[in-house]
NUFI-690709 format. One record per residue (C-alpha): residue number from 0; residue in one letter; chain; x, y, z. Coordinates in Angstrom, 1 decimal, padded with zeros to 4 digits. Each point is the difference from the previous one (the first is absolute). Layout:
REM residues N
     n   res   chain       px       py       pz
   NUM     A       A        X        Y        Z
...
This chain:
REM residues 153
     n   res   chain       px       py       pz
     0     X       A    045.1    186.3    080.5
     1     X       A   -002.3    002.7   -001.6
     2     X       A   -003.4   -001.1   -000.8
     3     X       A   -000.7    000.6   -003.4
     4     X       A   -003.5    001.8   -001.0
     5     X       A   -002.3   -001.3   -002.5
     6     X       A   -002.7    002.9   -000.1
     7     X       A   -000.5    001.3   -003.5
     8     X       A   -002.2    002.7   -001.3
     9     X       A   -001.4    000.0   -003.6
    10     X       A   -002.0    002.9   -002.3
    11     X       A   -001.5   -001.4   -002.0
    12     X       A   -002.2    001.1   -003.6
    13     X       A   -001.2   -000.9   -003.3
    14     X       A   -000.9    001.9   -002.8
    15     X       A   -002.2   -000.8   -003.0
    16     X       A   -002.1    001.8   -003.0
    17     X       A   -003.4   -002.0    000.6
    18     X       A   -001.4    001.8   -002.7
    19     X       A    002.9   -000.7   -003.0
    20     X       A   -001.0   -003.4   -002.5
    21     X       A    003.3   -001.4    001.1
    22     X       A   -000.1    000.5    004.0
    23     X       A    003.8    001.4    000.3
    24     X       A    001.2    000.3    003.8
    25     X       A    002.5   -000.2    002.2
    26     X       A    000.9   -001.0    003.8
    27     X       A    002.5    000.6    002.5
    28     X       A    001.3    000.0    004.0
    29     X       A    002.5    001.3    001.4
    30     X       A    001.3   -001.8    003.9
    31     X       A    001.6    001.9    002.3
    32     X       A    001.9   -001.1    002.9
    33     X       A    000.4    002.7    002.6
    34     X       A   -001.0    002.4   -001.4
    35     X       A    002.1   -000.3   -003.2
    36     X       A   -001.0   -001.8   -003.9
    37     X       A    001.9   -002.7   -000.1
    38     X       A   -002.0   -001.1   -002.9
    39     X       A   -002.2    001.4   -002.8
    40     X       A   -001.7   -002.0   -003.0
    41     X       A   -002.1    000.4   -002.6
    42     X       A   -001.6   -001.9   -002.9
    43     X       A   -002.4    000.8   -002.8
    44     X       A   -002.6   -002.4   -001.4
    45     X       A   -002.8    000.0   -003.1
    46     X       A   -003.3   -000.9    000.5
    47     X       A   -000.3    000.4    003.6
    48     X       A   -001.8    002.1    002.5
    49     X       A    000.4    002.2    002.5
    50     X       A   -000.8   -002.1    003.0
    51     X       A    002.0   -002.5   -002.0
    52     X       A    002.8    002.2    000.3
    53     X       A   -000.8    000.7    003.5
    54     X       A    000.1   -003.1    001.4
    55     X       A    003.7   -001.2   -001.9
    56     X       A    001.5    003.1    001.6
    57     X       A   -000.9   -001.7    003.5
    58     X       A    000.9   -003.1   -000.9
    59     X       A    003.0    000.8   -001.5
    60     X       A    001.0    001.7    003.1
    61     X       A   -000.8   -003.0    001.9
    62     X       A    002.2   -002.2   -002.3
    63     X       A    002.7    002.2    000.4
    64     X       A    000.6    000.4    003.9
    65     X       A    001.7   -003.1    001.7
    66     X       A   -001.8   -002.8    001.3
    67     X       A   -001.8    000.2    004.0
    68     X       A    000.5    003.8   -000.5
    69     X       A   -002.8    002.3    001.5
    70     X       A   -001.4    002.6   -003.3
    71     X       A   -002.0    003.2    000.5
    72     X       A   -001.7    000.4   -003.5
    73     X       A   -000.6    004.1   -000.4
    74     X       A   -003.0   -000.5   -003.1
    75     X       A   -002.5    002.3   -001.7
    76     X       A   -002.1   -002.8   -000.6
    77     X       A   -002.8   -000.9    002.4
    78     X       A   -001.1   -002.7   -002.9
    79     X       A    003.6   -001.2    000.9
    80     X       A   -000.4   -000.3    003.6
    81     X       A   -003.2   -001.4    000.5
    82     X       A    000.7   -002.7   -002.7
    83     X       A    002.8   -001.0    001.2
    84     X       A   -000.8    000.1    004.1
    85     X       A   -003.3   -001.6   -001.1
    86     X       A   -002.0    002.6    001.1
    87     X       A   -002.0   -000.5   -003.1
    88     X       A   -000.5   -002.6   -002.1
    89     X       A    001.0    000.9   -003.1
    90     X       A   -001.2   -001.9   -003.5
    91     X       A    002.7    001.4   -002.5
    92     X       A    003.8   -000.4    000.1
    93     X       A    000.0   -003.0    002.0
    94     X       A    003.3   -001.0   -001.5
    95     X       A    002.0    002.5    001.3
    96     X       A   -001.6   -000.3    003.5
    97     X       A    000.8   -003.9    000.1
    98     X       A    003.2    001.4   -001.0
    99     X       A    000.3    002.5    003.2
   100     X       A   -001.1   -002.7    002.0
   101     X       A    002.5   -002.5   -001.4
   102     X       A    002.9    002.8    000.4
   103     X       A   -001.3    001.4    003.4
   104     X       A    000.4   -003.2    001.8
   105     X       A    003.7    000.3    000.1
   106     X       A   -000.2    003.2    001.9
   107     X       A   -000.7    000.5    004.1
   108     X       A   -002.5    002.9   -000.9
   109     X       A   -001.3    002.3   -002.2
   110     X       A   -001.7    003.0    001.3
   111     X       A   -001.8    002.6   -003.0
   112     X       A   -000.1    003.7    000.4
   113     X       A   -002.2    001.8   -001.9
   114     X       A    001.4    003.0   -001.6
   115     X       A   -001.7    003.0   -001.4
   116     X       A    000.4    000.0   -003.9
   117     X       A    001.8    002.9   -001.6
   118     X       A    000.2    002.3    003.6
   119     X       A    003.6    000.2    000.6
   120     X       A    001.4   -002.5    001.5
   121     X       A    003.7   -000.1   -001.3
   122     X       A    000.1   -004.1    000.0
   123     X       A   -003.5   -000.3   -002.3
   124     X       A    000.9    002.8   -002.4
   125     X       A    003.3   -001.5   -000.7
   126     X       A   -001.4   -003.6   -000.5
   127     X       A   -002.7    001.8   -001.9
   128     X       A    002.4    001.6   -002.5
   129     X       A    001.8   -003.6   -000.1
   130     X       A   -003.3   -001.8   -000.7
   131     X       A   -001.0    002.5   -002.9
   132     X       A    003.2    000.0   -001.5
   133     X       A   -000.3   -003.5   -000.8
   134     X       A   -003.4    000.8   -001.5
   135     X       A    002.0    002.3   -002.2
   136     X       A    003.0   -002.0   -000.6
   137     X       A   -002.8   -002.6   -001.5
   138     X       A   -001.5    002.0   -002.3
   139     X       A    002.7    001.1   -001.4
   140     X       A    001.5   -003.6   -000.4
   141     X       A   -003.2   -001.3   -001.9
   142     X       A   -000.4    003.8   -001.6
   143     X       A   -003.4    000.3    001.2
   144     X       A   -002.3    003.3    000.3
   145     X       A    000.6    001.6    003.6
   146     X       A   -003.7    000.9    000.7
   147     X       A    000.8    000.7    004.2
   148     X       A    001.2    003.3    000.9
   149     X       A    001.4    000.7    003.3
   150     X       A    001.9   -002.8    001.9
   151     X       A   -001.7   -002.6    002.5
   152     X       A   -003.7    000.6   -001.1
């Protein structure tokens, strides 16, 4: 009998206008499973963050891969990765990294990548264009002014 393999890998980003009254933004991941998307989300929130947004595209992904899987987490975050590997202690958003925490537990390990924002890597600039479409899909749901230009910044 085949074995089967549990290794995932997740890009992951968040997008947000930190300087808009209403703090529009948006998150996604995409997993991959050798080599191929087997799964893409995304999700648009108001009055949020960009680190916010960050941080619920990695544990999104974590939520979504099966339980004592192994997941390499491809982020342009480094606020990400040293919250969540407690590399630093962090004083905000301690909800959602209780919440990593909480969701991480169920898998056999979780290794972080850091990837170089906006610099071609075909896996970040899609999940980039997911995570800022969802910023765009929520301003136009709650009709508000769409003060960002350019996606992912």
């Amino acid at each position: 009998m085949e074995k089967v393999s549990l290794k995932y890998e997740a890009y992951t980003d968040g997008s947000c206008d930190n300087l808009s009254p209403y703090g529009e933004g948006g998150s996604a991941y995409i997993i991959l499973k050798d080599g191929i998307i087997i799964k893409e989300s995304k999700k648009g929130f108001v009055g949020t963050t960009n680190n916010r947004m960050e941080m619920l595209a990695i544990i999104s992904a974590v939520k979504s891969v099966p339980k004592g899987a192994t997941l390499t987490v491809y982020t342009d975050s480094q606020y990400c990765i040293t919250s969540f590997t407690n590399c630093k202690k962090p004083k905000k958003n301690l909800d959602l990294i209780n919440l990593y925490h909480h969701c991480a537990a169920s898998l056999h390990e979780i290794c972080f990548v850091w990837v170089k924002g906006h610099s071609g890597n075909e896996y970040n600039e899609h999940v980039d264009s997911l995570a800022y479409s969802a910023y765009e899909e929520i301003i136009n749901k709650y009709n508000l002014p769409k003060t960002r230009v350019g996606k992912g910044r």
